[in-house]
N, C-alpha and C positions, 0 to 999 in steps of 0.2 A: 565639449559637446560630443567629439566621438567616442567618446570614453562613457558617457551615458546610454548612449546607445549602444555601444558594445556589449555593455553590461545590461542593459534590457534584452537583448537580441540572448546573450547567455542564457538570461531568466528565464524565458521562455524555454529554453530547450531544457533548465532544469523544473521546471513546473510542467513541464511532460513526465517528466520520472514521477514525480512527486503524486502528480493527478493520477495514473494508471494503478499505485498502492493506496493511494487517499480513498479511490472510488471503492477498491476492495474492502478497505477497513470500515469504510461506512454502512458499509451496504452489512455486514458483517451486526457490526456492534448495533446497527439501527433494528434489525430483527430480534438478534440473540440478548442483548443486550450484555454481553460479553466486552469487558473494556480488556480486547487481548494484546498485550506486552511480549507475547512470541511470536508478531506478526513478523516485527524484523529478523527472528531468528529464521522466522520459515523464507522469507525474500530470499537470505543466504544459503537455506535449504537446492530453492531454484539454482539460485546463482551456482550453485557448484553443481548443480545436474545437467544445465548448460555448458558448462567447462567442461565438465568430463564425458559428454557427448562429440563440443570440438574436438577433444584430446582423442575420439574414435572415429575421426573423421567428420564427422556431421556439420554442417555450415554452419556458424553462429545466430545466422536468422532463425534456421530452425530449432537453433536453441530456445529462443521466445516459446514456443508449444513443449517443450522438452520440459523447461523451465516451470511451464505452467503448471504443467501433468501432475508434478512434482507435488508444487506448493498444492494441489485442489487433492493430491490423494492422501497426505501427511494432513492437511487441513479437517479433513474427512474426519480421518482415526481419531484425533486429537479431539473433535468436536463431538462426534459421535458414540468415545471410547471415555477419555480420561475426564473432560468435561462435563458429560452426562451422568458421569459418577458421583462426580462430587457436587452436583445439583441435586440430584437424588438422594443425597444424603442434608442437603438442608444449606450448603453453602449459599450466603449472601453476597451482593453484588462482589463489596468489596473482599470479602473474600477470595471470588474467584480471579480477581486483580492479583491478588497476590499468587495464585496458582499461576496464572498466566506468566505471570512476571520469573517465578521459579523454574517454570518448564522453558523459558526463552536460556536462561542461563544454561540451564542445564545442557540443551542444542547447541548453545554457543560454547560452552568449554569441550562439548564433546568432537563438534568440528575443530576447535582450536588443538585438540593432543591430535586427533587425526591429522590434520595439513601441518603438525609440526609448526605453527607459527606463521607459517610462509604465506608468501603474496605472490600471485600467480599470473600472470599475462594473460588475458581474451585478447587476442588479435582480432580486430574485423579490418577490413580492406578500407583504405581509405582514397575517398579520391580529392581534388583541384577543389577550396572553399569556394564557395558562394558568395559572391559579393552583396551584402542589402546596403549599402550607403559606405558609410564609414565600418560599419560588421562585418564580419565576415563568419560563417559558421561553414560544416563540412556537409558534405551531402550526409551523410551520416547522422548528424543533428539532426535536420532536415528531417528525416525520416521516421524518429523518434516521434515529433513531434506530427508528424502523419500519424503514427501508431494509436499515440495518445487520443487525439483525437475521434480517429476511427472506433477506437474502444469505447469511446464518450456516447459517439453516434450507435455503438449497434445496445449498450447497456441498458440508453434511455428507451430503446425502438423494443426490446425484452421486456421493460420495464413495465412500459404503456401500451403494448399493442398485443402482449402473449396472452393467456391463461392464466402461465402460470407468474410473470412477471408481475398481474394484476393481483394474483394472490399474495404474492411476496410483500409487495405494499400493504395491500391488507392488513396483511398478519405484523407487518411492521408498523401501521398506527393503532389497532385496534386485537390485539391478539386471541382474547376473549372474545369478541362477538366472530371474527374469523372461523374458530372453534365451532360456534353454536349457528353460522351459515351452511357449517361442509365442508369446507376446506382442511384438506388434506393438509394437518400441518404439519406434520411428521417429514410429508413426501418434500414439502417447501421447505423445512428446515437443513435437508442434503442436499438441496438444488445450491441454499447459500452458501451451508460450507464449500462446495464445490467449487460456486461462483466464485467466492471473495477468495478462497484460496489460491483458484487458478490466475487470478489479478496479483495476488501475492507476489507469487512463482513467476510470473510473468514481469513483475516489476521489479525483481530482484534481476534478472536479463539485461532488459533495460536497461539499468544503473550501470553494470559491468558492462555495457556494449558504451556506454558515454564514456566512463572511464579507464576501461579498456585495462583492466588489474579484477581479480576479486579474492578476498580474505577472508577470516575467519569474522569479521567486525565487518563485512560489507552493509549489512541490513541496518545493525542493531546503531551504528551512526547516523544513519537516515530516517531510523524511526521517528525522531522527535519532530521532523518536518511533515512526515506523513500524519503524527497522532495531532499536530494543531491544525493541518490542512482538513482533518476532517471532524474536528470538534470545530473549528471556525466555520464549516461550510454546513453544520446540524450533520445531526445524524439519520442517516438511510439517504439523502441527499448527494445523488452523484455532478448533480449540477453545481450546488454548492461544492463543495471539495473541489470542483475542477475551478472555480472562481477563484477560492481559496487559493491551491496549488499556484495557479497565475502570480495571487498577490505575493505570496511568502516567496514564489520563485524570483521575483524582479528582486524584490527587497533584498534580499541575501545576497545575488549579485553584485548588488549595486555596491553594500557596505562592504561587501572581495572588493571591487575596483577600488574603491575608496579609503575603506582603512588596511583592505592588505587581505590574503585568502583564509588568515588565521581566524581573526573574526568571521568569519560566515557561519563555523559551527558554534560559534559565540550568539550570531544573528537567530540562527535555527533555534536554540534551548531559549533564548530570550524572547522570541515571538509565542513561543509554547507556555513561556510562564506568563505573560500579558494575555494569552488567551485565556487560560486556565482564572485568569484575577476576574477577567472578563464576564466567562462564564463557566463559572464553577458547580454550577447542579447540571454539568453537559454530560460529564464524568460518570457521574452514576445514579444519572436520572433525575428530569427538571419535573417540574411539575404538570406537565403536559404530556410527558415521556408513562408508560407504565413500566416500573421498576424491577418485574418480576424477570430471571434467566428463563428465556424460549428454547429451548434444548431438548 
């Protein structure tokens, strides 16, 4: 029994990582309708603009905004620069899958000859666990999973109470009548890059502050939990996804405790392909979804 509960108590604190990139990718792929495959590469974009801020000082918390900066101005260029090109040139969904997929590599081997391979230390300060029962987690956890949360509450409170948050939904179910109300879609189309970017960047931090190392592969391992957390929770749905994140987070834990911590990225790719069997027109547009790239 304490061994389930340890591993729930874990869950949770990894479905706080999970939910802070699920909610970015959603919100992302629910407007643009971009299925992007370099979202993990830009997480690890953060990840190392965090490090190499500690590395100049700067506290690790406020790598979390460091981090973000990062991922929302790379996010930016990418979406507004390389993507917009090859929409403009007539690329189809799954097309631009594959662009996405080739520009994540690309980041990824270009950070891999830069760090030379190596894995590198975040230190964040730790203090005396928390007791919940038979669990135990660090303040440190704890805190994360404040983050996550607090991210949940101010995205939904953007989402449903702005302007321009009202707009974004908008444009995220209906993007053609959006267009033909007024709405500035051009202006909402940088708000998400920005958004989801800056949730990237930021959840690339995150990860490396729970595991307390970041690599060249830090992102691009995690992605498969983030791309089912937020195919499983629909798309533009940051409530879903944070549901999501919950469940896939317990789960993975549980089969660590249970079969050993080698399956969990066993558990991760395999909850991804059961989703995907699941639902397969989530991908690149159900029939509810309109199919066109918003860019």
């Amino acid at each position: 029994m304490g061994t389930l509960v340890s591993a729930v108590a874990f869950g949770v604190v990894l479905a706080s990582v999970i939910a802070v990139a699920a909610m970015g990718f959603t919100i992302q792929f629910g407007l643009t309708n971009v299925f992007n495959l370099s979202f993990g590469a830009i997480m690890t974009v953060g990840a190392f603009a965090a490090y190499l801020a500690q590395v100049n000082g700067i506290n690790a918390w406020y790598g979390l905004a460091v981090g973000g900066a990062a991922g929302a101005v790379l996010t930016l260029l990418i979406g507004r620069g390389l993507f917009r090109v090859y929409a403009r040139r007539g690329a189809k969904l799954f097309e631009m899958v594959m662009v996405t997929l080739g520009l994540g590599l690309v980041i990824n081997y270009a950070i891999q000859a830069i760090s030379q391979n190596n894995v590198y230390q975040f230190a964040v300060l730790q203090s005396k666990p928390l007791r919940l029962g038979p669990a135990a987690i660090t303040p440190t956890q704890a805190i994360l999973v404040g983050i996550a949360v607090a991210v949940f509450a101010a995205l939904e409170a953007m989402l449903r109470l702005t302007r321009t948050g009202k707009a974004l939904r908008a444009m995220a179910a209906e993007p053609t009548l959006a267009r033909s109300c007024g709405i500035r879609t051009g202006r909402v189309v940088i708000v998400t890059w920005l958004l989801s970017g800056f949730l990237c960047g930021m959840a690339g931090v995150v990860y490396i502050i729970n595991t307390q190392s970041v690599g060249y592969a830090t992102g691009e391992n995690f992605l498969p939990l983030v791309v089912a957390a937020a195919i499983l929770g629909g798309a533009g749905s940051p409530a879903g996804a944070v549901v999501a994140a919950l469940a896939m987070g317990v789960v993975t834990e549980i089969v660590s405790a249970y079969g050993g911590p080698q399956y969990s990225t066993v558990a991760g790719f395999g909850i991804l392909v059961l989703v995907l069997v699941a639902r397969p027109g989530s991908v690149l547009g159900g029939q509810a979804r309109e199919t066109r790239l918003t860019l």
